[in-house]
N, CA, C and O atoms as CSV, one atom per row, in Angstrom:
chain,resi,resn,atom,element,x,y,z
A,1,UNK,N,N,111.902,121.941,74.594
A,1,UNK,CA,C,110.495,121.592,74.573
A,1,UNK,C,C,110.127,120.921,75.893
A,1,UNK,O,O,110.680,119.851,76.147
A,2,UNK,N,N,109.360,121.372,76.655
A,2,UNK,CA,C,108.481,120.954,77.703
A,2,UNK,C,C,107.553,119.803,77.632
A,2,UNK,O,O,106.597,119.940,76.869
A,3,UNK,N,N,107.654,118.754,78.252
A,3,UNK,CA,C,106.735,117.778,78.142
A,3,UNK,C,C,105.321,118.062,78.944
A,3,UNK,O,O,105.285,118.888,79.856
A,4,UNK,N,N,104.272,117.386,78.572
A,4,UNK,CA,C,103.024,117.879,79.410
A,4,UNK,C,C,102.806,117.903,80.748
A,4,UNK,O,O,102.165,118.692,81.443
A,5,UNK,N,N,103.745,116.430,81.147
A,5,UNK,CA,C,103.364,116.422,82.944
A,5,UNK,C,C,104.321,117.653,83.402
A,5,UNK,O,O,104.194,118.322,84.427
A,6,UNK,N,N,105.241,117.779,82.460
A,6,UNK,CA,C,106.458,119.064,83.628
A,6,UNK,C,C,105.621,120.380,83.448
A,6,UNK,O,O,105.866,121.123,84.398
A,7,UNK,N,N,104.647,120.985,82.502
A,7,UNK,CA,C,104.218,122.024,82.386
A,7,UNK,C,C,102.646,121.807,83.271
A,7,UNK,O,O,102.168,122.796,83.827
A,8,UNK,N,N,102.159,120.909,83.318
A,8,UNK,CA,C,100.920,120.628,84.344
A,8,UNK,C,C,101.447,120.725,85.664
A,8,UNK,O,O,100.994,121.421,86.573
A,9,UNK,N,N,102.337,120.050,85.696
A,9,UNK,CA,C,103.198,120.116,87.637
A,9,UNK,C,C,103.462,121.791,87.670
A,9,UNK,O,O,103.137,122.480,88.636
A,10,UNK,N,N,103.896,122.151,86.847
A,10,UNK,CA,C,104.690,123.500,87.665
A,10,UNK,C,C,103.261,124.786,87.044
A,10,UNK,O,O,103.569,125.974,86.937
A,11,UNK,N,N,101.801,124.312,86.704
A,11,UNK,CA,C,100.746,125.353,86.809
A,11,UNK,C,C,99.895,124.525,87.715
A,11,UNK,O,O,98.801,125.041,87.942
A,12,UNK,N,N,100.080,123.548,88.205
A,12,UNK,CA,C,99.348,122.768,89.046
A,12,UNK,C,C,99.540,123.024,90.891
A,12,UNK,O,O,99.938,122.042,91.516
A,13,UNK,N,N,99.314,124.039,91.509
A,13,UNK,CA,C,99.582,124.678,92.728
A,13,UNK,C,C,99.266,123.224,94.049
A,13,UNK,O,O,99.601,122.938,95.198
A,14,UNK,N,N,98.264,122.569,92.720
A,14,UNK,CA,C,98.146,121.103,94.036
A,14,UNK,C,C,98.732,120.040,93.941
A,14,UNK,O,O,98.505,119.041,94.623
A,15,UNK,N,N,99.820,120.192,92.792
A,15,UNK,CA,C,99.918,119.061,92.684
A,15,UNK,C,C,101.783,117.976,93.654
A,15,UNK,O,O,102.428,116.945,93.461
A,16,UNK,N,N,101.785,118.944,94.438
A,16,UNK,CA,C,102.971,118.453,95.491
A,16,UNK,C,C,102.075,117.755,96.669
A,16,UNK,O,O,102.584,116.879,97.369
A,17,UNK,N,N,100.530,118.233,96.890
A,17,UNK,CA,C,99.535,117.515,97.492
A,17,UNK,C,C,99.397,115.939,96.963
A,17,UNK,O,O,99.387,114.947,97.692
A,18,UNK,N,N,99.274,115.963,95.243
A,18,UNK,CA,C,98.429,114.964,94.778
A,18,UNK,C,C,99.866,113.826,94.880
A,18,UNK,O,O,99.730,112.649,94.546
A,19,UNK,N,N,100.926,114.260,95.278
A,19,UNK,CA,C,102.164,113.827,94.587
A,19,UNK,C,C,102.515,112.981,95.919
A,19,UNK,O,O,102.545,111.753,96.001
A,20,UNK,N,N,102.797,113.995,97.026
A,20,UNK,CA,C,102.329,113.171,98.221
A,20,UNK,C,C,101.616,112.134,98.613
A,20,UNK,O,O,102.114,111.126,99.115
A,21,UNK,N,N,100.284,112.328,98.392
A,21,UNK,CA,C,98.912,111.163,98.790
A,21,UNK,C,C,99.519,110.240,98.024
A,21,UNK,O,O,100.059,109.410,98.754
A,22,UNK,N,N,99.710,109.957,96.626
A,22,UNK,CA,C,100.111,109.187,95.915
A,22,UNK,C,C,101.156,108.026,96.305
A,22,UNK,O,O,100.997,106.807,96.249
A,23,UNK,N,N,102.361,108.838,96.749
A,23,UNK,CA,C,103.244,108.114,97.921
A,23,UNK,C,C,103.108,107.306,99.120
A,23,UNK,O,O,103.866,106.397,99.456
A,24,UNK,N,N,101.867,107.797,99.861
A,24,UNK,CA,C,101.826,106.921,100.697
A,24,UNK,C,C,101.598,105.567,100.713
A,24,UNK,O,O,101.205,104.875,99.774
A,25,UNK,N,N,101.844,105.256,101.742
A,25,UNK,CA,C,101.760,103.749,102.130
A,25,UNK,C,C,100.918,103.553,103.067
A,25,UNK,O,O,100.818,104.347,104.002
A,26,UNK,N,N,100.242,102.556,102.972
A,26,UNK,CA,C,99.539,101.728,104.020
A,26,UNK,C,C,100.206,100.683,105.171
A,26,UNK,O,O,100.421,99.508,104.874
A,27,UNK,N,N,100.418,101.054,106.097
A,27,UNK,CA,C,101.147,99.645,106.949
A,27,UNK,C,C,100.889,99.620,107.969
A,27,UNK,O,O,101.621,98.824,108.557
A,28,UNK,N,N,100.229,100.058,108.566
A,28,UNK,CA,C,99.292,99.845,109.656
A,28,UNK,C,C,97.908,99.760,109.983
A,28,UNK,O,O,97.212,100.642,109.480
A,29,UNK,N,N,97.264,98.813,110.790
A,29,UNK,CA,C,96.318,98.397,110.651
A,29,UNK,C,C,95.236,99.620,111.077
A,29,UNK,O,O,94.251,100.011,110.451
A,30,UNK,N,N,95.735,100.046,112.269
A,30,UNK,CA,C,94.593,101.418,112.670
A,30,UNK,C,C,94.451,102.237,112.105
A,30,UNK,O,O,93.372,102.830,112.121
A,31,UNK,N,N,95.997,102.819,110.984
A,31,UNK,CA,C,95.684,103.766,109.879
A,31,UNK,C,C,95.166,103.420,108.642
A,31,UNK,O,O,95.155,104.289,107.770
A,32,UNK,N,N,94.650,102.099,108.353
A,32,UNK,CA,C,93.854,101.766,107.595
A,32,UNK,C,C,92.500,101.842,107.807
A,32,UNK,O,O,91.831,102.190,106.834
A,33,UNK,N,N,91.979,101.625,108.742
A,33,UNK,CA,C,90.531,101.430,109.433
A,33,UNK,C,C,89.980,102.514,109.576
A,33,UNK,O,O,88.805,102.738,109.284
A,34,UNK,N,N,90.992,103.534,110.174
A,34,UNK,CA,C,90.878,104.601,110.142
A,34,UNK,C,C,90.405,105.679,108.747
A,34,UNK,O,O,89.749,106.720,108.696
A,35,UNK,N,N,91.015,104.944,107.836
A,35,UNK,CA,C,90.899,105.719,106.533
A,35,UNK,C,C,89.535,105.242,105.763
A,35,UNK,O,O,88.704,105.980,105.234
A,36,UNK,N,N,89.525,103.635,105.849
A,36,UNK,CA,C,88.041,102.801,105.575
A,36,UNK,C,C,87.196,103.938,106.410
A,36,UNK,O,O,86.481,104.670,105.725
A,37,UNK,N,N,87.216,104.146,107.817
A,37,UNK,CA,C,85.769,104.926,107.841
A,37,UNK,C,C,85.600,106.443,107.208
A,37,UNK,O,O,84.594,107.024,106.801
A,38,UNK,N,N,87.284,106.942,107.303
A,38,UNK,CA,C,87.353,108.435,106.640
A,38,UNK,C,C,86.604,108.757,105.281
A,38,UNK,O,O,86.088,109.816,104.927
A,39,UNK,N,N,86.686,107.600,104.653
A,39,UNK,CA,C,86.478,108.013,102.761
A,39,UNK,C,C,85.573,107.215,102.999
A,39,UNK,O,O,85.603,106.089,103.494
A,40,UNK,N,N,84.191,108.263,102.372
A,40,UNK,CA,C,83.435,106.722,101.821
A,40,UNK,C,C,83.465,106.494,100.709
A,40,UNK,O,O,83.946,107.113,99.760
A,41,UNK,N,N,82.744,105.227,100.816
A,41,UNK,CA,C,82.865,104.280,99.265
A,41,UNK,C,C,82.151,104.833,98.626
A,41,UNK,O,O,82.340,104.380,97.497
A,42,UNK,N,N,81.398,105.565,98.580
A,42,UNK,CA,C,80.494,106.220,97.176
A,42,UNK,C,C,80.417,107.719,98.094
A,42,UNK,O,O,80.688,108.137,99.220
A,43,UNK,N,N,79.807,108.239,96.677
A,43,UNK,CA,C,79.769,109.611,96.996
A,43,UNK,C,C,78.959,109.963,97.777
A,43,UNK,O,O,78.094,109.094,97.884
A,44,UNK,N,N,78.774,110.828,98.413
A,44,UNK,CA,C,77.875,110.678,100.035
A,44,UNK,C,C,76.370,112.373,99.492
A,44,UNK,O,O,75.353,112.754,100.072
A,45,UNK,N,N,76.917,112.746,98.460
A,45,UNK,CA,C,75.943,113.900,97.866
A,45,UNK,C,C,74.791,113.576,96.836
A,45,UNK,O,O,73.622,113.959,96.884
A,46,UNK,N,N,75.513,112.638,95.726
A,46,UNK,CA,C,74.685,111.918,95.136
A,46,UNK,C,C,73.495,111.517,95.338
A,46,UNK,O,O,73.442,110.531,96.073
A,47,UNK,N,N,71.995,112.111,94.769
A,47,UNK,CA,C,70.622,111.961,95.543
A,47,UNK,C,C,69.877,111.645,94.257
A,47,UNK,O,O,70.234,111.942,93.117
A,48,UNK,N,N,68.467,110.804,94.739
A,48,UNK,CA,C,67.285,111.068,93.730
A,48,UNK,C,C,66.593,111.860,95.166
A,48,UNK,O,O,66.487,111.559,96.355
A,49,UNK,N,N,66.187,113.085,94.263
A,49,UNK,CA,C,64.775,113.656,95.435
A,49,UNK,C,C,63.486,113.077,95.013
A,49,UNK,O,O,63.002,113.344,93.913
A,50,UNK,N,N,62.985,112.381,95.762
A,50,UNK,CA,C,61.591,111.718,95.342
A,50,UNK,C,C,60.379,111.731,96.633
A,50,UNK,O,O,60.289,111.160,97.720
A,51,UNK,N,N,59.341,112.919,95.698
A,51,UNK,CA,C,58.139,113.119,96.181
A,51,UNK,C,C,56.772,112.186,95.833
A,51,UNK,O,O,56.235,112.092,94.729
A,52,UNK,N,N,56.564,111.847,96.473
A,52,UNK,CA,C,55.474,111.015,96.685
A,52,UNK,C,C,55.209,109.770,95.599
A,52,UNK,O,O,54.262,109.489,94.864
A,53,UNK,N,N,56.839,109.011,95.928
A,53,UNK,CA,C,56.894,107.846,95.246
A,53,UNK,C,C,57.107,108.360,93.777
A,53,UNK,O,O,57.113,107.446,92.953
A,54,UNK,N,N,57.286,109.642,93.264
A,54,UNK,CA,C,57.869,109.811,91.755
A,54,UNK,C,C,58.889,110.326,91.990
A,54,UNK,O,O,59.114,110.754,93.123
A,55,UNK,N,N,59.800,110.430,90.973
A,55,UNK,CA,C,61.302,111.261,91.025
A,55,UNK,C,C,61.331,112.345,90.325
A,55,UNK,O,O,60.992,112.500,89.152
A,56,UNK,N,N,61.780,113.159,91.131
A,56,UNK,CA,C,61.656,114.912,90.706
A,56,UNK,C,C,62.796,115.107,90.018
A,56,UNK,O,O,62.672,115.460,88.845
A,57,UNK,N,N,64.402,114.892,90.675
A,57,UNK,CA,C,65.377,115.164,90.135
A,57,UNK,C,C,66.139,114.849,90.558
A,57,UNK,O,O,66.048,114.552,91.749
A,58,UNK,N,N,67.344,114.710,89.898
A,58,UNK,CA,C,68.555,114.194,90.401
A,58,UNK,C,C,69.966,114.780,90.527
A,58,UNK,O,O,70.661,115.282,89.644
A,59,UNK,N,N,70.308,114.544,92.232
A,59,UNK,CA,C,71.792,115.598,91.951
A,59,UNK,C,C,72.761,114.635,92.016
A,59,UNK,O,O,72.723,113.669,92.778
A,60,UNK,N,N,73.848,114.943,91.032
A,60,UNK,CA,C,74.787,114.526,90.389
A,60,UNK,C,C,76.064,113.948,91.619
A,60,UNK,O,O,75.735,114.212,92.776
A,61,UNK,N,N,76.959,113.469,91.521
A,61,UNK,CA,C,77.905,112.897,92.470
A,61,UNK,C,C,78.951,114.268,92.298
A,61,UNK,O,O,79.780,114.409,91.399
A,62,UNK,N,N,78.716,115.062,93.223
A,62,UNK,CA,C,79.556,116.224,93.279
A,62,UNK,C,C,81.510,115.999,93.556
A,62,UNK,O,O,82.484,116.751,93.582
A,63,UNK,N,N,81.234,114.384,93.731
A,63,UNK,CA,C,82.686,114.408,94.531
A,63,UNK,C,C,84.020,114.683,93.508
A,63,UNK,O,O,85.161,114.857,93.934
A,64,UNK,N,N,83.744,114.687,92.468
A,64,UNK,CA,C,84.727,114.211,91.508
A,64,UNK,C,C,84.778,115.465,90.822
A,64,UNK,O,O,85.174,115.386,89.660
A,65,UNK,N,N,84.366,117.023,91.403
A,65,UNK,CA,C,84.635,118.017,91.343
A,65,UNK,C,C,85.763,118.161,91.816
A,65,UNK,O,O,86.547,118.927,91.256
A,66,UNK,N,N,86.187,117.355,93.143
A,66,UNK,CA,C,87.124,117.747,94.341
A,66,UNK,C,C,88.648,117.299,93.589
A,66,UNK,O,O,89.031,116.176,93.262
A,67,UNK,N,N,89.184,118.331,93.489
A,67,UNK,CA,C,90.455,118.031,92.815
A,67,UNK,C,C,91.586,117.442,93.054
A,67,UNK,O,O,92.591,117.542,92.350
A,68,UNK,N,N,91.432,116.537,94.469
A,68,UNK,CA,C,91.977,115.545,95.341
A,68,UNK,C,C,91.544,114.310,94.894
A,68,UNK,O,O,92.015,113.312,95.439
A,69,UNK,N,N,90.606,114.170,93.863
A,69,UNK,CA,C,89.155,112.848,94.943
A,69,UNK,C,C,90.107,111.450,93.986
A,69,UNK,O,O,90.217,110.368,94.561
A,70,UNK,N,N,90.682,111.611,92.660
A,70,UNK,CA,C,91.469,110.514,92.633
A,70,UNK,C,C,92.358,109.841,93.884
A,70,UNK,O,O,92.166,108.688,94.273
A,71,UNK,N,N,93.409,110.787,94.480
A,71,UNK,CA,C,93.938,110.241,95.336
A,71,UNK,C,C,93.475,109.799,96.272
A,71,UNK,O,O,93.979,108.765,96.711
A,72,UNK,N,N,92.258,110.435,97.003
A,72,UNK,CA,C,91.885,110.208,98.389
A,72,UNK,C,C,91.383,108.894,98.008
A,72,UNK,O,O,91.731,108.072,98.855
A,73,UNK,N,N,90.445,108.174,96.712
A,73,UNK,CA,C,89.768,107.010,96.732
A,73,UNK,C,C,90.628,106.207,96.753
A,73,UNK,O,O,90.341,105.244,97.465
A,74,UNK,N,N,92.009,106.134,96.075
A,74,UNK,CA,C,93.312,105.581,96.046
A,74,UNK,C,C,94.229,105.312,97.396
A,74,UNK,O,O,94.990,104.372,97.625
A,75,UNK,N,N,93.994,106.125,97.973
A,75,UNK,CA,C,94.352,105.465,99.417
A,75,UNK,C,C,93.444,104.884,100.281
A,75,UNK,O,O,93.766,104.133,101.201
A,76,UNK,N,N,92.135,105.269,99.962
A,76,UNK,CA,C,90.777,104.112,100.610
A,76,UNK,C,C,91.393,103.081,100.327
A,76,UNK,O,O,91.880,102.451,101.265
A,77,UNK,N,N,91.603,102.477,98.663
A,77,UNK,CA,C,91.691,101.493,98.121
A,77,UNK,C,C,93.066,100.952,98.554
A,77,UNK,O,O,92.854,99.791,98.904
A,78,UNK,N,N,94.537,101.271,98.715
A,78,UNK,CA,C,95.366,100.955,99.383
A,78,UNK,C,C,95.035,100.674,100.563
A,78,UNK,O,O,95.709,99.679,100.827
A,79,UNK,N,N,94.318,100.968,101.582
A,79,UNK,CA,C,94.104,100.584,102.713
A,79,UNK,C,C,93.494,99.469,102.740
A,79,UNK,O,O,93.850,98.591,103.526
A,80,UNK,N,N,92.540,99.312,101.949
A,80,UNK,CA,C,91.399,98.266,101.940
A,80,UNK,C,C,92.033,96.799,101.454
A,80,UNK,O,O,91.845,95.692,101.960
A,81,UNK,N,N,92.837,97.162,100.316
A,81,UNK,CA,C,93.592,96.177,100.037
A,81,UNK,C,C,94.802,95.299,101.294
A,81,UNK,O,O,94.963,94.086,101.430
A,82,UNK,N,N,95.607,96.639,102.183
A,82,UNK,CA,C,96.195,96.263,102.938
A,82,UNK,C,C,95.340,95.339,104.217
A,82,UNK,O,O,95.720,94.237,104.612
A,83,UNK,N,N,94.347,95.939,104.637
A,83,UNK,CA,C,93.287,94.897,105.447
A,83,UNK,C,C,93.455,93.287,104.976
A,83,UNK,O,O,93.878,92.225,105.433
A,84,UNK,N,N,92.940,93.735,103.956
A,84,UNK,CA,C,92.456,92.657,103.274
A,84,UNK,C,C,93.998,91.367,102.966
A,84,UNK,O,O,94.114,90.228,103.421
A,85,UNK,N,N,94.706,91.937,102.292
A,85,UNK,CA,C,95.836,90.640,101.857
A,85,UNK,C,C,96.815,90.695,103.034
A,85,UNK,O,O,97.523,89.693,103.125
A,86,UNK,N,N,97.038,91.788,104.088
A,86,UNK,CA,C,98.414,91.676,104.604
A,86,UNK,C,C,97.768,91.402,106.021
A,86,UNK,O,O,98.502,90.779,106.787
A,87,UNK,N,N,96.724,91.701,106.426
A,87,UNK,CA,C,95.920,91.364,107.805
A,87,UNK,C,C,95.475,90.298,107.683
A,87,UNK,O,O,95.539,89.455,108.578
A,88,UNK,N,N,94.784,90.050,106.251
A,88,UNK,CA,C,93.442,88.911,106.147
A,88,UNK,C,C,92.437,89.369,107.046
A,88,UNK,O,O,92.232,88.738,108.082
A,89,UNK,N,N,91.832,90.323,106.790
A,89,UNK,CA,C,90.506,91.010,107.502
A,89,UNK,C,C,89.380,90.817,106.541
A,89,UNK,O,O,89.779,90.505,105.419
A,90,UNK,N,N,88.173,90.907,106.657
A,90,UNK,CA,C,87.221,91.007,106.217
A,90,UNK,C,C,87.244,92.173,105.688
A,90,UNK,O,O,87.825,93.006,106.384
A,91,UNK,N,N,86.703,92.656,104.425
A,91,UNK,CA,C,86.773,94.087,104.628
A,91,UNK,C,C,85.440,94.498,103.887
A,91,UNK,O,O,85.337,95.424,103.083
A,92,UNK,N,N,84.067,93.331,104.453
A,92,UNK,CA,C,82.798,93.505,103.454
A,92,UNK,C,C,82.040,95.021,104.422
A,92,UNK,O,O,81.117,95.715,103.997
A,93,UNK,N,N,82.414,95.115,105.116
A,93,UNK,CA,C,81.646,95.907,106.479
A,93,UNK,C,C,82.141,96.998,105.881
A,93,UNK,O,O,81.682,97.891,106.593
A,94,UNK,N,N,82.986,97.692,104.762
A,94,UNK,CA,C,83.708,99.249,104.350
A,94,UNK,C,C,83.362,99.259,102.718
A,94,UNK,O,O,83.762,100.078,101.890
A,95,UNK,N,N,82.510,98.121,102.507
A,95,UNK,CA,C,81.923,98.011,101.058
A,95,UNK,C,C,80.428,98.343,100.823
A,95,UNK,O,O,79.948,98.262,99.692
């Protein structure tokens, strides 16, 4: 009998990607800063369209379609954290 993560990993073509990102580490300061400006903190698609002071409609935060987007926010957040406790940086300027 197959458990669920071993039968998701081996139909999951991304998931030696997701398995990777997951692994990394943060330990340097420029590859953190670097990553603070890479990812942003909210979804950057997410809109109200609004004509003449009323709201017409709204598009949805597309990011969490992206079948990466756990990890990638997860290493924002490793980075941000590393700024933050192992530098002692400010890190209100990537919030």
């Amino acid at each position: 009998m197959t458990s669920f993560t071993q039968f998701k990993s081996e139909n999951d073509f991304l998931f030696p990607v997701r398995q990777w990102l997951d692994s990394q580490e943060v330990k340097n300061s420029k590859l953190a800063h670097f990553l603070c400006k890479l990812i942003p903190a909210q979804c950057p698609f997410e809109r109200d369209i609004v004509v003449f002071g009323r709201k017409l409609f709204h598009i949805p935060p597309m990011c969490k379609l992206n079948p990466l987007y756990e990890q990638v926010v997860t290493l924002r957040f490793k980075a941000l954290c590393y700024l933050a406790d192992e530098c002692g940086e400010d890190i209100t300027a990537y919030c």
